[in-house]
C-alpha positions, 0 to 999 in steps of 0.5 A, spaced: 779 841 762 779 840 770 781 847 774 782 849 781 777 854 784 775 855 792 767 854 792 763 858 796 759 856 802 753 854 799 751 849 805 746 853 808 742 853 801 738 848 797 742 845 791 740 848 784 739 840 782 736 837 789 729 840 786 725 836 793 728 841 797 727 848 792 720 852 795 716 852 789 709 851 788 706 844 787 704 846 779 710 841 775 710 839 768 714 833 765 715 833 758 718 826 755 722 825 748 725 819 746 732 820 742 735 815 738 743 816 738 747 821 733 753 818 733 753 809 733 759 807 731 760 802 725 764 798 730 758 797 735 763 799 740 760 807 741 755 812 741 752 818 744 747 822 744 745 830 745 740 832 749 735 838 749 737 844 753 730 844 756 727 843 763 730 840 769 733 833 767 730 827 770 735 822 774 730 817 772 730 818 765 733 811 762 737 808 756 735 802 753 738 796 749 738 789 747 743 784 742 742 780 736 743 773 739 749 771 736 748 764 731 754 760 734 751 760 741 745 756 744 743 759 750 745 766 753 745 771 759 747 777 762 751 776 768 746 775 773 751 781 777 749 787 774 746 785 768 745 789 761 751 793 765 756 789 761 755 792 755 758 799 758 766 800 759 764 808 760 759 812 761 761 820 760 757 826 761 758 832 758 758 839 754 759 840 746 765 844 749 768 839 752 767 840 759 766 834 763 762 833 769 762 826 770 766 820 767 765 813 769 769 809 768 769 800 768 761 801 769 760 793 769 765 793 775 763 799 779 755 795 778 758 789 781 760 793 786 753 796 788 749 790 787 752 788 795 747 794 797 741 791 792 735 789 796 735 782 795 727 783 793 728 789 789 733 785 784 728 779 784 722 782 783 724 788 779 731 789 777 732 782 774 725 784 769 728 791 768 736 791 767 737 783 768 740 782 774 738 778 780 743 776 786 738 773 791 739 768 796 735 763 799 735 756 802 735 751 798 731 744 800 734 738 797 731 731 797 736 726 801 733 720 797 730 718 791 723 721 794 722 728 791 717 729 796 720 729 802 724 735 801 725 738 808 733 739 809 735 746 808 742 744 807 744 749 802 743 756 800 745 758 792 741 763 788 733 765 786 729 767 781 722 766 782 723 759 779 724 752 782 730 749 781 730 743 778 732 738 784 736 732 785 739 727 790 745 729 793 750 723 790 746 719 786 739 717 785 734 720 781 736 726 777 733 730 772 733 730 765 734 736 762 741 735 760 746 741 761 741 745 764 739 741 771 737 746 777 736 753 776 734 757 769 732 764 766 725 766 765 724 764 758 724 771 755 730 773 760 734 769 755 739 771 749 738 765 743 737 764 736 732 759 737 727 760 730 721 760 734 725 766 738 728 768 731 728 776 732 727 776 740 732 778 745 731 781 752 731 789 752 733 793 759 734 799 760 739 804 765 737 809 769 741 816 768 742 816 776 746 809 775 751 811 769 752 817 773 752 817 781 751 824 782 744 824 780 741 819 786 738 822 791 733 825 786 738 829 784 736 833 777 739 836 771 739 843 771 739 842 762 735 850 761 740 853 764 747 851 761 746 856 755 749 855 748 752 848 751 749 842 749 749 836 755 752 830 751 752 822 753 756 819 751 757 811 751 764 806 751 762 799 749 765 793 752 768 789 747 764 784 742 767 777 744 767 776 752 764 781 756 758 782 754 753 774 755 755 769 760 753 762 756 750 756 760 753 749 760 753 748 753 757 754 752 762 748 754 763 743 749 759 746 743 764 752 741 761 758 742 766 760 746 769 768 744 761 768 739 760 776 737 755 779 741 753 785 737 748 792 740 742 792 737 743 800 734 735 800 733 733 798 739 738 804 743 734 809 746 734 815 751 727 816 754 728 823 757 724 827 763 723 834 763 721 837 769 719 845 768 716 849 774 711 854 770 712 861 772 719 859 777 723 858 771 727 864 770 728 865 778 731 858 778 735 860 772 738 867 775 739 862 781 743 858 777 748 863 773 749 865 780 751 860 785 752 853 780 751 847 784 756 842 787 756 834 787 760 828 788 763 825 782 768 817 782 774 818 779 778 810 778 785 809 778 789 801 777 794 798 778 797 791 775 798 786 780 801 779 780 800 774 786 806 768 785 810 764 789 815 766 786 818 773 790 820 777 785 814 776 780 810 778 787 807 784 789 801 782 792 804 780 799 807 787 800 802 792 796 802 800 796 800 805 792 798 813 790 790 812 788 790 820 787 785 825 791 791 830 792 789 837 794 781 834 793 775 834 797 775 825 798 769 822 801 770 815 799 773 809 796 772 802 795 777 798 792 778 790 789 781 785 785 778 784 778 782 777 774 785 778 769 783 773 763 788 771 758 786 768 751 786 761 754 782 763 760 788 763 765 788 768 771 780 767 771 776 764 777 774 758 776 782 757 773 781 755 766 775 758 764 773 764 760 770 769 762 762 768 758 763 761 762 762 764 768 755 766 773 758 773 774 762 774 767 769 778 770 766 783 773 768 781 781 773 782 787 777 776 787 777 775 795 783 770 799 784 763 797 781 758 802 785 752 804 780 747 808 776 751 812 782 758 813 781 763 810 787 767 807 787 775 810 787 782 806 791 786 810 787 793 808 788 801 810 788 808 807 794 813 809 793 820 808 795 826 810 800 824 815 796 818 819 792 811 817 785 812 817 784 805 822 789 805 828 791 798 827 791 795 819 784 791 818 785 783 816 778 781 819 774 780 813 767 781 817 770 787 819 771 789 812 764 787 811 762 792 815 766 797 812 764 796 806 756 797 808 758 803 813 762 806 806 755 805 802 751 807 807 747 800 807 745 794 809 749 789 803 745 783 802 750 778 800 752 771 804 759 772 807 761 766 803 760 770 797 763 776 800 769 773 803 769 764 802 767 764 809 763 759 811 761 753 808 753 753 806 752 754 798 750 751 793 755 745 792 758 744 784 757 736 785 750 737 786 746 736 780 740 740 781 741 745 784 747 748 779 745 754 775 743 754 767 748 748 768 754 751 772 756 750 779 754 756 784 761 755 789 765 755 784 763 761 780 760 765 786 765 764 792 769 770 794 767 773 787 764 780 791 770 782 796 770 789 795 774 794 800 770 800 803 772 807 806 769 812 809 774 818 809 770 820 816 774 827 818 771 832 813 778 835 811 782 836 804 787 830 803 794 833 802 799 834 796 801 826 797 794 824 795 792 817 798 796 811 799 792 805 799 795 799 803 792 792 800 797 786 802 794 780 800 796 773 805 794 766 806 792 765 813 798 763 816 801 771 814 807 769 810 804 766 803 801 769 797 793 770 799 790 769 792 791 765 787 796 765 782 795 770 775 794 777 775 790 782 777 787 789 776 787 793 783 781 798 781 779 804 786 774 808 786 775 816 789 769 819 790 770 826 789 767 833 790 766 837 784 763 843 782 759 846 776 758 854 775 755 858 768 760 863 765 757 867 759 752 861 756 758 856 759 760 851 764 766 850 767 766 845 773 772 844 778 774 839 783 772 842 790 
């Protein structure tokens, strides 16, 4: 159970876990195991694993995993957003005495989050053959009549992969003859399918430590030989079998594939763990631990039900605020969006009426404003703490929200505005026949599908005993009709939190800062 404790100034001394930072020598020995799940639940829904208590643990150690392709299905992929991420719905770390140090709720969702700031070659060229993602854009030539050779109008954009799509003329002539799949398609080993001569074949991936647990970026490490009796545990919450795991290609349409159970292969789940031993410092490190502890930064999520309707008493997404937590907590940021509710029928999704395997992205997006000719609708967003808006003047502007968002993350994003926002007019459209991915349209499924918020809580203070009001007011343009599209919504937000971990007689106790 979490407590309050004030930390002591460590600022002016390397972290235990920040190893590129510590004096040592240049003598380093990396111990490797490969551990199988202790616990895999008969529902395919949970597993966990127990690490050794040895050496520094690697942040680039990875869990590996695939599915048995389903019977009832043709053709299968991961969502192209943040890929094998959506088997995982939480991801906690913690000790065999029950003290947690990190707990990452609604994975997928956070992943869909920061694939915006993924390099676009890191995805193509790495990312989509190591986790199965790959969200990058390029220029799409397009023939303007029946002759393929002359293929010199860049009129569009849309996804890439390293394949050539399949191309057609815009509105007529000569078309391709690969039914359903015309355009863009997977690598064949990337796909999910029960074809009998891929019988027993499945694409296997693998996620790092430092993506299922923030904390451990910036070459961050485990310190697993100090935390005494207490065991380090992972323990892993599975999205659901039907729905969340696979997107499906267009086939998925018409041939009843449709809610197919997608099942965790258990024998192929593994965790490849790196040990890193210094000879000869170990014991000054572990004082050093037993000592000063070491501090870190930990997300915490809150959500909300939200319902856009023209109705105003079923509304509340015109005129929206609420407490996201951080009271009394050192907040450095927060990053918030609207995530589709999906009924069984597949209302409330984007594009409206399809389920969620029916999509490019699956459900793990942020729905942006509504588009109506070429206007689109205004967010209106802010944070209130203690006592004072963070921005003078409420942000409606959605390239300053871009902004926002890339100055919170500290990077470049790498996402067309149309994507983020629905701004623009350029992507790949859906009556294109060949520049459609694995059969499905590109403007339908990718337009304003990664709105996410973004804030960096800039004034170096603790938040006061009110928390943090998150101010989100979704309009159309004219600023007086609902901004998104009728249905429900999940409001998420995401706190990143400073905490602290400390060693007490062979234990771990860990504190919000």
């Amino acid at each position: 159970m979490d407590t309050e404790e004030p930390a002591p100034d460590t600022s002016a001394q390397p972290s235990l876990i920040q190893l590129e930072k510590q004096v040592v020598d240049n003598t380093q020995e990396i111990d490797s195991d490969v551990l199988r799940p202790v616990v895999f639940s008969a529902d395919n829904l949970f597993c966990r694993f127990e690490l050794e208590p040895k050496g520094f643990l690697s942040s680039g150690s990875t869990i590996s995993f695939s599915v048995t392709p389903p019977a009832g299905i043709t053709r299968g992929f991961f969502p192209t957003n943040i890929g094998i991420s959506s088997l995982i719905s939480r991801a906690v770390l913690r000790t065999s005495s029950g003290r947690i140090l990190s707990d990452m709720e609604e994975f997928g969702h956070f992943q869909s989050l920061k694939s915006v700031s993924l390099p676009s070659d890191t995805q193509k060229q790495r990312k989509q053959y190591s986790d199965g993602r790959c969200l990058d854009f390029g220029m799409e030539y397009v023939a303007t009549d029946d002759n393929q050779s002359q293929m010199t109008d860049a009129r569009y954009y849309g996804l890439q992969n390293g394949k050539e799509y399949t191309q057609g003329a815009i509105g007529g002539g000569w078309t391709d003859k690969g039914a359903d799949r015309t355009g863009l398609t997977h690598h064949n080993f990337q796909v999910v399918a029960p074809d009998a001569d891929r019988k027993d074949l499945s694409p296997s991936y693998s996620i790092p430590l430092y993506e299922l647990f923030p904390f451990l970026e910036s070459s961050n490490h485990l310190p697993l030989f100090a935390m005494g009796s207490d065991r380090v545990q992972i323990e892993l919450t599975f999205t659901q079998t039907t729905n969340r795991r696979l997107s499906l290609d267009k086939d998925g349409d018409t041939a009843g594939e449709q809610d197919a159970v997608v099942l965790i292969d258990q024998n192929s789940v593994e965790l490849m763990s790196d040990h890193i031993f210094y000879p000869g410092r170990m014991d000054a490190m572990k004082e050093e631990a037993t000592k000063e502890g070491f501090q870190y930064n930990d997300f915490v999520l809150s959500r909300q039900t939200v319902t856009s309707s023209a109705t105003p008493a079923d509304d509340n997404s015109k005129s929206n605020v609420r407490q996201v937590g951080g009271a009394g907590r050192t907040v450095l940021r927060a990053f918030a969006g609207y995530v589709p509710v999906e009924r069984s029928n597949g209302a409330g999704s984007d594009p409206p009426g399809e389920k969620s395997e029916l999509q490019i992205m699956n459900n793990y997006k942020a729905r942006s404003m509504n588009k109506t000719g070429n206007a689109v609708g205004k967010l209106e967003s802010n944070l209130f703490y203690n006592e004072r808006f963070l921005y003078p003047q409420t942000v409606t502007n959605s390239a300053r929200q871009f902004h926002q968002l890339s100055d919170a993350e500290r990077k470049q994003l790498y996402i067309p505005r149309e994507v983020y926002s629905k701004g623009g007019d350029a992507l790949a459209p859906d009556a294109s026949v060949g520049l459609l991915y694995e059969g499905r349209g590109q403007t339908g499924n990718l337009a304003g599908h990664l709105f996410w918020q973004g804030w960096r809580l800039n004034r170096g203070e603790r938040v006061g005993t009110k928390g943090i009001q998150l101010h989100m007011n979704a309009l159309d343009n004219a600023g007086t009709g609902i901004g998104l599209t009728a249905g429900t919504y999940l409001q998420f937000c995401y706190l990143e939190v400073v905490r602290r971990a400390t060693f007490n007689d062979g234990q771990v106790e860990v504190f919000f800062v």
